[in-house]
Structures are given as structure tokens and as C-alpha cells.
N, C-alpha and C positions, 0 to 999 in steps of 0.2 A: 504493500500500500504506500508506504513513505517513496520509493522510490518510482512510482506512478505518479505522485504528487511533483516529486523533483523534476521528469519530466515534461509535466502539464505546466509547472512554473516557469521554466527554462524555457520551454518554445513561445509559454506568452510574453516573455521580456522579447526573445528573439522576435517576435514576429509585431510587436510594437515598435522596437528599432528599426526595423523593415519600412513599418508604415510609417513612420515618420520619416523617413527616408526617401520613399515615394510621396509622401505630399511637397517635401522641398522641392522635388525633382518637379511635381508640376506646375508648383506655383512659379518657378522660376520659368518654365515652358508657357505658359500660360500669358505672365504678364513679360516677357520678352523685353526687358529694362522699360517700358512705356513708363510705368510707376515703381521706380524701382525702391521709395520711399517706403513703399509697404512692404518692403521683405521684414525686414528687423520686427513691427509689431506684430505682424501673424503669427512669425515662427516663435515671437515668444509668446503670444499667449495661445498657442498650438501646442506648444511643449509643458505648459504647466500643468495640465491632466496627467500628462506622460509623466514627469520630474514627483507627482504628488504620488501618482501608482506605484512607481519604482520605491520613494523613501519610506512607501508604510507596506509594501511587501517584499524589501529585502530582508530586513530581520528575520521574518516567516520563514524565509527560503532558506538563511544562515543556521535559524534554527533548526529547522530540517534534514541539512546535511550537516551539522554537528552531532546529530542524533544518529542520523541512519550510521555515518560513515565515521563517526569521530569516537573517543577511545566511551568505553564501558560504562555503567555506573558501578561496576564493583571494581573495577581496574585508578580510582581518581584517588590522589594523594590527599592527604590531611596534610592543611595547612596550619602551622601552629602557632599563632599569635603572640603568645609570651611563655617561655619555658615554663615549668614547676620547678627547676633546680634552682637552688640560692633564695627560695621563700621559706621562712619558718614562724611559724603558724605556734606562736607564743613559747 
């Protein structure tokens, strides 16, 4: 299942990047420097869908393969914050 997921997630990044790819490609086709003013505000706010989808579903995706693929939960080291040697306890 995780790795169906990883899949599904990966080719929807890829295939966002794509379309956004092919939109620059037509709008530059399109308006043929006539208005060349309007490249810069479409393409950003064309991209801010894309930039908001990508920042709230990469964590998901990181989580995902740190789970499927990244070490154990019975393999993780204890971290130990302050020794117990050198404390005496009255």
C-alpha cells in the first residue's frame, strides 16, 4: 500500500511539473511577444496553486518514504539527554 501511494504521489508532482511546463510553452506560443508584459503575472499566479500543492504535500511524501524505506522502529537509537553518572541523589 505505502508504496502505491509513493507512486500515485510521485507521478502527481511529475505530471504537475509537466503541466506547468506546457502552459508556459503556450502562453509564450500564444501571445508571441505582442504582450509580453503578461508573462511574469500569469506565470506567477499560475504557479501559486502548484508552489501551495507541492509545500503541504511534501512532508506526506517524506513521511512516506521514511516509513516505507527508512530504518525500523525497533532498529532507532536512544538519545540521551543528560547522563545519570556524576548525580547523587542525597
Amino acid at each position: 500500500m505505502p508504496k502505491k501511494m509513493i507512486l500515485g504521489l510521485s507521478t502527481l508532482f511529475i505530471s504537475i511539473a509537466t503541466m506547468m511546463a506546457t502552459f508556459a510553452a503556450t502562453l509564450v506560443i500564444v501571445l508571441r511577444g505582442e504582450a509580453s508584459w503578461v508573462y511574469i503575472p500569469v506565470s506567477v499566479l499560475a504557479s501559486i496553486p502548484v508552489l501551495l500543492f507541492g509545500l503541504l504535500q511534501l512532508p506526506l511524501f517524506i513521511n512516506i518514504l521514511t516509513s516505507t524505506y527508512g530504518r525500523g522502529i525497533f532498529h532507532k537509537k536512544r538519545v540521551v539527554l543528560a547522563p545519570l553518572t556524576g548525580i547523587s541523589y542525597g
